[in-house]
PDB file of N, H, CA, C and O in Angstrom:
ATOM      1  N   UNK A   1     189.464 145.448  52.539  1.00  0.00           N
ATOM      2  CA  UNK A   1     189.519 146.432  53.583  1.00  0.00           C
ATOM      3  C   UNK A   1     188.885 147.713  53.049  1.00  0.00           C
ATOM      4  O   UNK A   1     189.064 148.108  51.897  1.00  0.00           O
ATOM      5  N   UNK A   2     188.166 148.309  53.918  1.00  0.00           N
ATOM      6  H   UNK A   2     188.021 147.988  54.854  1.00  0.00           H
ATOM      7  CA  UNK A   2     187.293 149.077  53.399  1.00  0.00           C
ATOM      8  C   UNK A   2     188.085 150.717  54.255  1.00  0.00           C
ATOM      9  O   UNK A   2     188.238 150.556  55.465  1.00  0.00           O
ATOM     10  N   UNK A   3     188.499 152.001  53.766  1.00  0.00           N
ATOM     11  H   UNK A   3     188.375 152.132  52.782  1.00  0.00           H
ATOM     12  CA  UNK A   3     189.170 152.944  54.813  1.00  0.00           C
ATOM     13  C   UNK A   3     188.666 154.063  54.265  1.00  0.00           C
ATOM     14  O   UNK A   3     188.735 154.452  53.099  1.00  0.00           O
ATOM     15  N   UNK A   4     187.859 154.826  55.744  1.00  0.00           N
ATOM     16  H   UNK A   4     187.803 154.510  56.691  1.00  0.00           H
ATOM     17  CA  UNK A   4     187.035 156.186  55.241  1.00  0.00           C
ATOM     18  C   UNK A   4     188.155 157.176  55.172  1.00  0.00           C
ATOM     19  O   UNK A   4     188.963 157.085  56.096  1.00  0.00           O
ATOM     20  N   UNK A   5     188.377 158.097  54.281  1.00  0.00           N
ATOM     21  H   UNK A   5     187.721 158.171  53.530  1.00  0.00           H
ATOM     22  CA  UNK A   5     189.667 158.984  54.254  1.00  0.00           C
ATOM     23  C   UNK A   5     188.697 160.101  53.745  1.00  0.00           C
ATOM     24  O   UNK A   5     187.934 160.164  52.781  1.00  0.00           O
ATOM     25  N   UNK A   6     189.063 161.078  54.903  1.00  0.00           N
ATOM     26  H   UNK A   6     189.683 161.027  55.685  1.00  0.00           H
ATOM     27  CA  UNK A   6     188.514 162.584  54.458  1.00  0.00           C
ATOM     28  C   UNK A   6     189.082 162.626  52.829  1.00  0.00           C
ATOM     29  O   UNK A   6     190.098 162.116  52.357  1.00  0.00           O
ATOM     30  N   UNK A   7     187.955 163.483  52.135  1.00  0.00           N
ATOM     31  H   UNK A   7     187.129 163.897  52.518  1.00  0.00           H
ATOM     32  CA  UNK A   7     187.983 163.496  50.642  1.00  0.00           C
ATOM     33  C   UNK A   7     189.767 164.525  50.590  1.00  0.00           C
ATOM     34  O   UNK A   7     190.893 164.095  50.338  1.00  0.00           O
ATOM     35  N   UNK A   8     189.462 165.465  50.825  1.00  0.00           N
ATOM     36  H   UNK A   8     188.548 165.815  51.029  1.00  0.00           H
ATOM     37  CA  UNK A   8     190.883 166.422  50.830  1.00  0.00           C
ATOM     38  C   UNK A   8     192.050 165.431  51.168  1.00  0.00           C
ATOM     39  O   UNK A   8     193.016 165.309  50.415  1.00  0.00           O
ATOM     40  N   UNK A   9     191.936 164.844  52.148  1.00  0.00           N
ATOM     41  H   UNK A   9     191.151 164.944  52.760  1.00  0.00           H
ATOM     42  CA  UNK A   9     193.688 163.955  52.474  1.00  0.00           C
ATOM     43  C   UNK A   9     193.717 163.159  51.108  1.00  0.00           C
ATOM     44  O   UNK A   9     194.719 163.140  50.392  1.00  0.00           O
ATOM     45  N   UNK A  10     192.159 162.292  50.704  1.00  0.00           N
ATOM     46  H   UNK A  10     191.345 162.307  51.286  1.00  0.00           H
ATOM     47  CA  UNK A  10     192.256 161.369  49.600  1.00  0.00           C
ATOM     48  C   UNK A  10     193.126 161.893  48.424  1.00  0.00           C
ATOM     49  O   UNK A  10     194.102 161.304  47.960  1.00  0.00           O
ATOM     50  N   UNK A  11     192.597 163.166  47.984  1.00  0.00           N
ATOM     51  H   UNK A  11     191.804 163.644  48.362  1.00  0.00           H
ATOM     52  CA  UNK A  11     192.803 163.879  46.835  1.00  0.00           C
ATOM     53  C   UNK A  11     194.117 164.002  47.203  1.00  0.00           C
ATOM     54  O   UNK A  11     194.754 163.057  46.737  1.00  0.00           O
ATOM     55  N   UNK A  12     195.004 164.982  48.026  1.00  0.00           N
ATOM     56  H   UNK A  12     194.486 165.750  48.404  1.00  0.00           H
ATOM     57  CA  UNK A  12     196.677 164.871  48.493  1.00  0.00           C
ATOM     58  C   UNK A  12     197.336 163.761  48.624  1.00  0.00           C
ATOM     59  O   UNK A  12     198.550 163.782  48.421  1.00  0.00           O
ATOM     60  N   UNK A  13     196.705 162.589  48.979  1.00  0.00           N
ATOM     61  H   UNK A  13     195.719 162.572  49.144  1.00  0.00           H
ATOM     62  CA  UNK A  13     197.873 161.129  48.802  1.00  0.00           C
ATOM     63  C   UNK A  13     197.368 160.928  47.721  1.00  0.00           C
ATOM     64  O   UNK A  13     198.109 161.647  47.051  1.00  0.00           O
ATOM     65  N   UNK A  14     196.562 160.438  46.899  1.00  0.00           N
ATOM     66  H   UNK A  14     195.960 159.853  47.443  1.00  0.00           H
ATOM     67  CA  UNK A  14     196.537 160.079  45.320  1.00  0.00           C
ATOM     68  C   UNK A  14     197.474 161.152  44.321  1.00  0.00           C
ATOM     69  O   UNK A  14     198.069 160.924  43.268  1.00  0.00           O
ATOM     70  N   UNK A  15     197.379 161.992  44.860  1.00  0.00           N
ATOM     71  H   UNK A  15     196.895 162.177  45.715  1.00  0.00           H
ATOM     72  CA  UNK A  15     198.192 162.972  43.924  1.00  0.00           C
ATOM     73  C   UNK A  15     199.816 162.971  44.662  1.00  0.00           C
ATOM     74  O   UNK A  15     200.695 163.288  43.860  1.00  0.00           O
ATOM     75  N   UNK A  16     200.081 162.796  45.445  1.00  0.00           N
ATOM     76  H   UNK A  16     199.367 162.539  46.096  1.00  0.00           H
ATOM     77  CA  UNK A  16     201.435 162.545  46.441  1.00  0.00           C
ATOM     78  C   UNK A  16     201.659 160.788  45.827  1.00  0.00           C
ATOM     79  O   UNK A  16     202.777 160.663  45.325  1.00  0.00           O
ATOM     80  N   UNK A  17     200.967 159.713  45.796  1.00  0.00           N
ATOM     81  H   UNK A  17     200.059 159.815  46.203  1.00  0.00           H
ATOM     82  CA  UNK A  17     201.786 158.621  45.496  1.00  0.00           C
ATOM     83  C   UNK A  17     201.503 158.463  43.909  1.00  0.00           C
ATOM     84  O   UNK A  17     202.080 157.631  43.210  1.00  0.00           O
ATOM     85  N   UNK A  18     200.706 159.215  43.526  1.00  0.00           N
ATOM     86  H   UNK A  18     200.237 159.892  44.094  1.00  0.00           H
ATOM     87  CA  UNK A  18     200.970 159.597  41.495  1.00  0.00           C
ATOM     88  C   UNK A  18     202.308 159.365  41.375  1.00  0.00           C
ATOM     89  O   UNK A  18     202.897 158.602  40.609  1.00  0.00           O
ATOM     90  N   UNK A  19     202.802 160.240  42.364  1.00  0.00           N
ATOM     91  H   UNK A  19     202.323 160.860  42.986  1.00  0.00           H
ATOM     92  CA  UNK A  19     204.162 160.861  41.731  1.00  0.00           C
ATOM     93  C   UNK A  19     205.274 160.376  41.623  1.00  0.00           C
ATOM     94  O   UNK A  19     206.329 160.634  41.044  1.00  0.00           O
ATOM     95  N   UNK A  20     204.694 159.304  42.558  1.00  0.00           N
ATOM     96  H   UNK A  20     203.837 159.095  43.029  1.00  0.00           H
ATOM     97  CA  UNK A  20     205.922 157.743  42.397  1.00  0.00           C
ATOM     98  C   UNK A  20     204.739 156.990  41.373  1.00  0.00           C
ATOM     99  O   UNK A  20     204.890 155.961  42.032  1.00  0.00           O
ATOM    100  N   UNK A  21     204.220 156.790  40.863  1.00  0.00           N
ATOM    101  H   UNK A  21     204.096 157.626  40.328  1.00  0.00           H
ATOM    102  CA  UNK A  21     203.758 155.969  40.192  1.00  0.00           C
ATOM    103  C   UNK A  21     203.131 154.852  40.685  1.00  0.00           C
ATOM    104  O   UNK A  21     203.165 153.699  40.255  1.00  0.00           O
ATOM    105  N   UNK A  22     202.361 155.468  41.952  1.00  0.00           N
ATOM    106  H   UNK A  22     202.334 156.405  42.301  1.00  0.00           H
ATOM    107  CA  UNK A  22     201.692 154.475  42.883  1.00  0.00           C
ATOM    108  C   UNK A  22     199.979 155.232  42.907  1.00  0.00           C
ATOM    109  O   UNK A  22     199.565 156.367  42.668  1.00  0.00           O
ATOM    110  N   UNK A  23     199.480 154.249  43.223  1.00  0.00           N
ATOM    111  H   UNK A  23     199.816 153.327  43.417  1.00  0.00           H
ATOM    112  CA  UNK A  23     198.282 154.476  43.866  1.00  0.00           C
ATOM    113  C   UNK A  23     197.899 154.093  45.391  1.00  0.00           C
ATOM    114  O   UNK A  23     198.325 153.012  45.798  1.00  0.00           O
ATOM    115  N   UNK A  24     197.216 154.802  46.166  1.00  0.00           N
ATOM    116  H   UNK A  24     196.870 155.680  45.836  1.00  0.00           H
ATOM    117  CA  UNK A  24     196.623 154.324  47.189  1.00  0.00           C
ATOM    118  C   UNK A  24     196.692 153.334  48.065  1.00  0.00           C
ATOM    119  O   UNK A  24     197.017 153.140  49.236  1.00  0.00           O
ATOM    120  N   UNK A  25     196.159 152.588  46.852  1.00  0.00           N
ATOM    121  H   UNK A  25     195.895 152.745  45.900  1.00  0.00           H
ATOM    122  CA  UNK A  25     195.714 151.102  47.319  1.00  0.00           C
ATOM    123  C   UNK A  25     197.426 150.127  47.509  1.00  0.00           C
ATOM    124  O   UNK A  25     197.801 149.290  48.330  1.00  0.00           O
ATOM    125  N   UNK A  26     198.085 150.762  46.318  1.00  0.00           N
ATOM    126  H   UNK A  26     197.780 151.442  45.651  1.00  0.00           H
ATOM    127  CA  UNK A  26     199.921 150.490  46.346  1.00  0.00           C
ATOM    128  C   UNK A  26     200.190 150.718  47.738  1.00  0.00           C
ATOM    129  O   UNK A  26     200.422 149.893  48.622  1.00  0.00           O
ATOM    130  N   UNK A  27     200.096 152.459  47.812  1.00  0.00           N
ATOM    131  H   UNK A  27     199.908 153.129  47.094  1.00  0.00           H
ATOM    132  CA  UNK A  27     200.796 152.680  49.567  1.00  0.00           C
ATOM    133  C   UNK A  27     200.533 152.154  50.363  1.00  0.00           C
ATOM    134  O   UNK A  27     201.469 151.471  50.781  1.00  0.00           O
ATOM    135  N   UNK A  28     199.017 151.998  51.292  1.00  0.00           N
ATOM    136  H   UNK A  28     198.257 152.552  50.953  1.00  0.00           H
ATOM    137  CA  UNK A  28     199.019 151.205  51.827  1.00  0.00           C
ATOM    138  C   UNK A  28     199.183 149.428  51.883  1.00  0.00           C
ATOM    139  O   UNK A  28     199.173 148.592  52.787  1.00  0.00           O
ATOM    140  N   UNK A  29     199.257 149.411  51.139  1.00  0.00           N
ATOM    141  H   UNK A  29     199.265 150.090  50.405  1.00  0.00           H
ATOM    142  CA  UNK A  29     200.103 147.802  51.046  1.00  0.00           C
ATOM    143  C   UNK A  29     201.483 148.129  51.298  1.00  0.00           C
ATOM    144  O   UNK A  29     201.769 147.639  52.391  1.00  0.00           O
ATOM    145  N   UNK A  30     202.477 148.731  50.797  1.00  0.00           N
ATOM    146  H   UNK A  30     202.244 149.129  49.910  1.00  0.00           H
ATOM    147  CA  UNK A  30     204.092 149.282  51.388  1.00  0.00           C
ATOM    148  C   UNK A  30     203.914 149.573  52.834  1.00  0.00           C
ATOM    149  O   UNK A  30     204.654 148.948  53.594  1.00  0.00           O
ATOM    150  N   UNK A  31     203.021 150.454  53.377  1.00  0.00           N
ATOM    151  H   UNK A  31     202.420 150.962  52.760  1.00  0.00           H
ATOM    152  CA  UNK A  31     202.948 150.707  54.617  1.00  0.00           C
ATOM    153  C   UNK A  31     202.411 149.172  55.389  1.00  0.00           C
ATOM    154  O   UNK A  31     203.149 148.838  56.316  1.00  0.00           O
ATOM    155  N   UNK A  32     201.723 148.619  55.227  1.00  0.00           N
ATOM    156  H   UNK A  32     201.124 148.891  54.474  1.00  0.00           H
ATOM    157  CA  UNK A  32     201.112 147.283  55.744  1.00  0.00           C
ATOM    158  C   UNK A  32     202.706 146.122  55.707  1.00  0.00           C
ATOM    159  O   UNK A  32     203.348 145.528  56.573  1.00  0.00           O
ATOM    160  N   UNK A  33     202.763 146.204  54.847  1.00  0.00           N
ATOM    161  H   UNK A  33     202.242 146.687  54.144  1.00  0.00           H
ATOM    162  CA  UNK A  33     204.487 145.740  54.867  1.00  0.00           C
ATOM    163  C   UNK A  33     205.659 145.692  55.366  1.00  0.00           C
ATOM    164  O   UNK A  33     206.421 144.781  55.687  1.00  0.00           O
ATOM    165  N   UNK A  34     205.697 146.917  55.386  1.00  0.00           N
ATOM    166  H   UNK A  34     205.078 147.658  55.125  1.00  0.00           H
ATOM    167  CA  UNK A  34     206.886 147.255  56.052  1.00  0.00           C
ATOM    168  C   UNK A  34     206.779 147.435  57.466  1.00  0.00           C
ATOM    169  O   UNK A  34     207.780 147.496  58.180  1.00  0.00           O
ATOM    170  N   UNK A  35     205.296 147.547  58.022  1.00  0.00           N
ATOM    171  H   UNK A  35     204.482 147.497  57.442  1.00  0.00           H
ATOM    172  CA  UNK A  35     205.441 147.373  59.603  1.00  0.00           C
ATOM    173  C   UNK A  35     205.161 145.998  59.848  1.00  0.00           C
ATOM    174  O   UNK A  35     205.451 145.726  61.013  1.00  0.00           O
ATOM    175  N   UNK A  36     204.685 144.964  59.181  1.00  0.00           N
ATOM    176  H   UNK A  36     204.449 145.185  58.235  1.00  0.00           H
ATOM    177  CA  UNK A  36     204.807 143.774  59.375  1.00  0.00           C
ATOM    178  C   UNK A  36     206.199 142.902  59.372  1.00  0.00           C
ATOM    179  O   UNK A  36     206.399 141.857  59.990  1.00  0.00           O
ATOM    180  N   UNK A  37     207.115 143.613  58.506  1.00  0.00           N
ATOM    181  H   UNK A  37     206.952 144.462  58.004  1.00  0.00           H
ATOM    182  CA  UNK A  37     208.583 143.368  58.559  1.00  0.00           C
ATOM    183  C   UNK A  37     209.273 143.795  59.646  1.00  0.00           C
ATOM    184  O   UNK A  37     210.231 143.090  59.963  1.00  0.00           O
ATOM    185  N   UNK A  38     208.968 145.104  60.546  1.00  0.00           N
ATOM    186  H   UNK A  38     208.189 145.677  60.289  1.00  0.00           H
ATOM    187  CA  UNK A  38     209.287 145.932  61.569  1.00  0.00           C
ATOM    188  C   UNK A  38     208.813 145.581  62.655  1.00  0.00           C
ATOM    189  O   UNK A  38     209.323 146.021  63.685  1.00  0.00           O
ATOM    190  N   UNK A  39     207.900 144.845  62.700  1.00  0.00           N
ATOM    191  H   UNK A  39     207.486 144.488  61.863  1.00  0.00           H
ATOM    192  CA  UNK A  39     207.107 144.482  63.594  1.00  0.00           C
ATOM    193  C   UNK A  39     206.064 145.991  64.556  1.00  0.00           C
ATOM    194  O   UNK A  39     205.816 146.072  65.759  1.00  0.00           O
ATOM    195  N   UNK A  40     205.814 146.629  63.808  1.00  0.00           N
ATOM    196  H   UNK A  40     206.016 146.563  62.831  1.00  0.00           H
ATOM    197  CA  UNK A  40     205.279 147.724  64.299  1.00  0.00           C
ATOM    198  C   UNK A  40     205.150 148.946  63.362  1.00  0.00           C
ATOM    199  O   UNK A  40     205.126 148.615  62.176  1.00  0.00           O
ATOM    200  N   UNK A  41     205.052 150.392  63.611  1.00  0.00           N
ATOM    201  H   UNK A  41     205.071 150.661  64.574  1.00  0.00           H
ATOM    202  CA  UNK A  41     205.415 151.200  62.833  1.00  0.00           C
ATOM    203  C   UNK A  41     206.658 151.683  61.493  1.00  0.00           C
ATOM    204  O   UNK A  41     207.793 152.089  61.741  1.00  0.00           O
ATOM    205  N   UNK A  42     206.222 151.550  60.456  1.00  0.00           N
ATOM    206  H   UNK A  42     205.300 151.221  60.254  1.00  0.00           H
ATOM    207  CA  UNK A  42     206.982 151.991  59.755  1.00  0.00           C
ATOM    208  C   UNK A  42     208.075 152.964  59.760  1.00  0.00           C
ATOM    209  O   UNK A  42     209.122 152.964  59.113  1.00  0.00           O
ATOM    210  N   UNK A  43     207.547 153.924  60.757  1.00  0.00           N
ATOM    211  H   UNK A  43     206.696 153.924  61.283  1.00  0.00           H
ATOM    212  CA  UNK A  43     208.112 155.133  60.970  1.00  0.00           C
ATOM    213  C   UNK A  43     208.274 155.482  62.501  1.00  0.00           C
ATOM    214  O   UNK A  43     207.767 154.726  63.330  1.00  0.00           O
ATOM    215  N   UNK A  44     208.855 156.426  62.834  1.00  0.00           N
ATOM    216  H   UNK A  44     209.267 157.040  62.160  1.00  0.00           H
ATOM    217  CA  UNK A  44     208.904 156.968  64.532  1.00  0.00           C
ATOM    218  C   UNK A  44     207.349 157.832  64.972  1.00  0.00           C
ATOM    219  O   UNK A  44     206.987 158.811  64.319  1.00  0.00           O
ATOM    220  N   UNK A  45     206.592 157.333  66.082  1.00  0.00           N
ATOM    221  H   UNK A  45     206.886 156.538  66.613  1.00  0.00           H
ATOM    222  CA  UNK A  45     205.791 158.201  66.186  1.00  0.00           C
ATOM    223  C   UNK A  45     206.085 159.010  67.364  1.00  0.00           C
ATOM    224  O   UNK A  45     206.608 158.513  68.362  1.00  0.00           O
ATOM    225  N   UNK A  46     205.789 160.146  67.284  1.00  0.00           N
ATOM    226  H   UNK A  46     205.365 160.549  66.474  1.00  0.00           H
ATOM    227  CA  UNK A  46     206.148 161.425  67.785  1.00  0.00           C
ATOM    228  C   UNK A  46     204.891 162.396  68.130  1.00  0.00           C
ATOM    229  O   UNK A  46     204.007 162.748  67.349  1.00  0.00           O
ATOM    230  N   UNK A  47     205.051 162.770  69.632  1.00  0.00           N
ATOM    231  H   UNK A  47     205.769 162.484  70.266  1.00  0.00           H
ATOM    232  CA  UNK A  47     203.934 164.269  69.402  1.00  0.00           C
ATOM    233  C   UNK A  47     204.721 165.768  69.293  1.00  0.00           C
ATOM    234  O   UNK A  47     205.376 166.308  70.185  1.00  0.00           O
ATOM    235  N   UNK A  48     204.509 166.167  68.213  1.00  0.00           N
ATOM    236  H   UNK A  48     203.977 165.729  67.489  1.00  0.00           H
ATOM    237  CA  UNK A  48     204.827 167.652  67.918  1.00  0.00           C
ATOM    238  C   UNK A  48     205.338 168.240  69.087  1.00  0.00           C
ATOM    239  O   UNK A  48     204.731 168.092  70.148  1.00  0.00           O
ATOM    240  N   UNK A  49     206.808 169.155  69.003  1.00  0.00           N
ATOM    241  H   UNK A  49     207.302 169.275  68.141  1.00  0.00           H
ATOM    242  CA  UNK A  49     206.919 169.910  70.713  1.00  0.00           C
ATOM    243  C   UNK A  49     207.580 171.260  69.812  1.00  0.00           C
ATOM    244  O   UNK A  49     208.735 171.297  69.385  1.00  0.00           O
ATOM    245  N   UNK A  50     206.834 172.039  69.692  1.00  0.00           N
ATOM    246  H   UNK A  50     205.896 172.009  70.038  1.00  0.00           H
ATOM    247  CA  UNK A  50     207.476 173.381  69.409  1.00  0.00           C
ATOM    248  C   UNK A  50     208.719 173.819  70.511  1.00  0.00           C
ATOM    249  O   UNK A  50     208.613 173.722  71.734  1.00  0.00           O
ATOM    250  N   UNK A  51     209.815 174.278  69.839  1.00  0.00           N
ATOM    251  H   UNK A  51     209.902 174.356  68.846  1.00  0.00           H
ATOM    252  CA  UNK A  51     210.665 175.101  70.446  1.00  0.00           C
ATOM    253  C   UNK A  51     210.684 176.221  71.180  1.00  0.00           C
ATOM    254  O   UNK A  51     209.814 176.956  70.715  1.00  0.00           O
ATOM    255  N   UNK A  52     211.280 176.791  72.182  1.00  0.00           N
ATOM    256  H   UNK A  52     211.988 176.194  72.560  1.00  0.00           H
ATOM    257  CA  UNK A  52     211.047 178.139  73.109  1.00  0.00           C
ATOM    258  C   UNK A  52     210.258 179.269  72.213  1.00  0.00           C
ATOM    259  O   UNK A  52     209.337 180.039  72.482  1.00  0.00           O
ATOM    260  N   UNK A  53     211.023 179.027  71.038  1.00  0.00           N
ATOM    261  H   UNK A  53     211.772 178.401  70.819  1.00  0.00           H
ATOM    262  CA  UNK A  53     210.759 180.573  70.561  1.00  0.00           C
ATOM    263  C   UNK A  53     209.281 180.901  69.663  1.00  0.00           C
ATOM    264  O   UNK A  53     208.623 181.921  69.459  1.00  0.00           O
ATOM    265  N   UNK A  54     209.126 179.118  69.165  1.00  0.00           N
ATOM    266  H   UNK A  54     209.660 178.289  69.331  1.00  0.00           H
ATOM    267  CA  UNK A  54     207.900 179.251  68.865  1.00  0.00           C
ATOM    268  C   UNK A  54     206.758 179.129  69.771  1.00  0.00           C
ATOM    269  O   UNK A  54     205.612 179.495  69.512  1.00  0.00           O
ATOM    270  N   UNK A  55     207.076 178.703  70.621  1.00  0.00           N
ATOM    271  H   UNK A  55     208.007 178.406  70.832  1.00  0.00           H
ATOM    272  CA  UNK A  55     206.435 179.117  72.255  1.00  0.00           C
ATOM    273  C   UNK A  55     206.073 180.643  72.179  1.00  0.00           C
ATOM    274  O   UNK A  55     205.036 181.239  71.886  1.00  0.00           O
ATOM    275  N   UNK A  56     207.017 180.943  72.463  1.00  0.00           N
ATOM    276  H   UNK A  56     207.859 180.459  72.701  1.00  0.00           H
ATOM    277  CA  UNK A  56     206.971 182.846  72.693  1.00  0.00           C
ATOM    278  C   UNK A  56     205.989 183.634  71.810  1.00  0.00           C
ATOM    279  O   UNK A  56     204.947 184.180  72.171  1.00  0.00           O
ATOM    280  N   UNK A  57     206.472 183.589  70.711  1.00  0.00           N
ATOM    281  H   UNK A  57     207.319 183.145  70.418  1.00  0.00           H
ATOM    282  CA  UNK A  57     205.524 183.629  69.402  1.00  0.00           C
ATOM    283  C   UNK A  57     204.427 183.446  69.489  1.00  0.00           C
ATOM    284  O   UNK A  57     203.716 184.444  69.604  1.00  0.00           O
ATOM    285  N   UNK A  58     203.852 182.236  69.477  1.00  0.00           N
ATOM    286  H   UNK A  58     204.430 181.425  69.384  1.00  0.00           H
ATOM    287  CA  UNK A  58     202.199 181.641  70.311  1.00  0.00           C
ATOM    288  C   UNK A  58     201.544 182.551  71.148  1.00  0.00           C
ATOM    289  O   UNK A  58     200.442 183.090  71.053  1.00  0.00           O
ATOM    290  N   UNK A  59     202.728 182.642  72.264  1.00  0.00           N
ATOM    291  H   UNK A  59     203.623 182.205  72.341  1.00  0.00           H
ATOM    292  CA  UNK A  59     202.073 183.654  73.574  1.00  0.00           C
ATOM    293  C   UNK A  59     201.852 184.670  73.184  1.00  0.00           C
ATOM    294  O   UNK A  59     200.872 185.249  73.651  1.00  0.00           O
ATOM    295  N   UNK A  60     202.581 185.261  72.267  1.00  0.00           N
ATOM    296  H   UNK A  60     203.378 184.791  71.887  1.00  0.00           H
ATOM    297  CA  UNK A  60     202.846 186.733  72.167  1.00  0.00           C
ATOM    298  C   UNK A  60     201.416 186.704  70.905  1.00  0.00           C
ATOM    299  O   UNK A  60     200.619 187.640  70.952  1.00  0.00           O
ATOM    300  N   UNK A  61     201.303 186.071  70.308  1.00  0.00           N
ATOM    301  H   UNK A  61     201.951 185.310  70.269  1.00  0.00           H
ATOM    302  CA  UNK A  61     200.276 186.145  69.364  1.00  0.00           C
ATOM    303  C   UNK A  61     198.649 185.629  70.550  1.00  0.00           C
ATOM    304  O   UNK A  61     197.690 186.389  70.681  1.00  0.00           O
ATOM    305  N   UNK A  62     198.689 185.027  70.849  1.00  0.00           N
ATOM    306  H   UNK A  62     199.468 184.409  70.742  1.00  0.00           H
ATOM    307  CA  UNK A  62     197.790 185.127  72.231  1.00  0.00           C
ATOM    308  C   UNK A  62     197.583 186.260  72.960  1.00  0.00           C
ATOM    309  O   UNK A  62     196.465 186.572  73.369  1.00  0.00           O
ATOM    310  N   UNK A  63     198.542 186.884  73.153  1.00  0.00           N
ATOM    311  H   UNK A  63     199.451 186.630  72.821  1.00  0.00           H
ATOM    312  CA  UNK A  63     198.299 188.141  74.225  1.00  0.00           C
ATOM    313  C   UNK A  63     197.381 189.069  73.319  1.00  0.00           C
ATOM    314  O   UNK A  63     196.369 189.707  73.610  1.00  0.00           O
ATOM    315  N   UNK A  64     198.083 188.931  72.105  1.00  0.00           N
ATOM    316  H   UNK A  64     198.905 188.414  71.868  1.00  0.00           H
ATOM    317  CA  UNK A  64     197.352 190.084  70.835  1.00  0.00           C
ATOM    318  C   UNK A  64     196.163 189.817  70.398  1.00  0.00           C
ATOM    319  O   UNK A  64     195.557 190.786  69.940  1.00  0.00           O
ATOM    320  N   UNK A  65     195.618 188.792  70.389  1.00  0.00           N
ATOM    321  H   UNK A  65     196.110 188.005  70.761  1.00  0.00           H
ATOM    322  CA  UNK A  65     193.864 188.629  70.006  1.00  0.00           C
ATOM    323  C   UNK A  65     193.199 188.817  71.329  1.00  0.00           C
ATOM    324  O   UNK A  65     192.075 189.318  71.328  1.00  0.00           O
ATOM    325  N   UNK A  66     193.859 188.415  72.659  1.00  0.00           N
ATOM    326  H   UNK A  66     194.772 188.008  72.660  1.00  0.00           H
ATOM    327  CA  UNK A  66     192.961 188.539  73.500  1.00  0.00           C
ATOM    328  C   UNK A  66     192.972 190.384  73.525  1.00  0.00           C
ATOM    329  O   UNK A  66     191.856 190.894  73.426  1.00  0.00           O
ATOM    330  N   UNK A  67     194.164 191.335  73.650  1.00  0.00           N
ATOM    331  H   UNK A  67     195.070 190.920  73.730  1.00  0.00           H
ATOM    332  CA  UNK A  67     194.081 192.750  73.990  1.00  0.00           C
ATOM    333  C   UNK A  67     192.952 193.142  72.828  1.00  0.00           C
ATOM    334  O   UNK A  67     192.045 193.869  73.232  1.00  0.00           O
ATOM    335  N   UNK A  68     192.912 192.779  71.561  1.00  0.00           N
ATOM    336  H   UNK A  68     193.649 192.189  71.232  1.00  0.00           H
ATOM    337  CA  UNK A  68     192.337 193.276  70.224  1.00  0.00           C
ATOM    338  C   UNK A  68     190.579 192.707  70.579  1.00  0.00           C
ATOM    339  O   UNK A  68     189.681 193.039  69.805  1.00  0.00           O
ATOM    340  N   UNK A  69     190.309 191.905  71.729  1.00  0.00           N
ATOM    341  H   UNK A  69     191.038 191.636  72.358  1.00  0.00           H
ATOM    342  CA  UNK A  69     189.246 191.392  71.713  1.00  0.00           C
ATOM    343  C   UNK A  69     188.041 192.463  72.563  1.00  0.00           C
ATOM    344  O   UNK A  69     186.864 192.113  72.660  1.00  0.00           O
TER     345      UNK A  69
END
């Protein structure tokens, strides 16, 4: 299996599964695994939902580049 991985993510998971004493090529085999045992995702997938306040925040930082523009 051949997998194009932006160089920066490469460099952060090789150095992230170092640290268990894995490589790469290790993780994804655990990940290939364990959703084959799961029959699906390893994990929960989810889309990001910021809270009210980081809502507000956003806006309020929005209002300020557009007035500063």
């Amino acid at each position: 299996m051949n997998l194009r991985i932006e160089p920066e993510v490469k460099t952060n998971a090789e150095e992230l599964f170092a640290s268990f004493g894995l490589t790469v090529t290790d993780a994804v085999n655990v990940f290939l695994r364990q959703s084959l045992m799961r029959g699906g995702f390893p994990f929960e997938i989810v889309r990001y939902q910021s809270n009210t306040v980081t809502q507000a925040v956003i806006a309020k930082s929005d209002e300020r580049e557009v007035f500063h523009e």
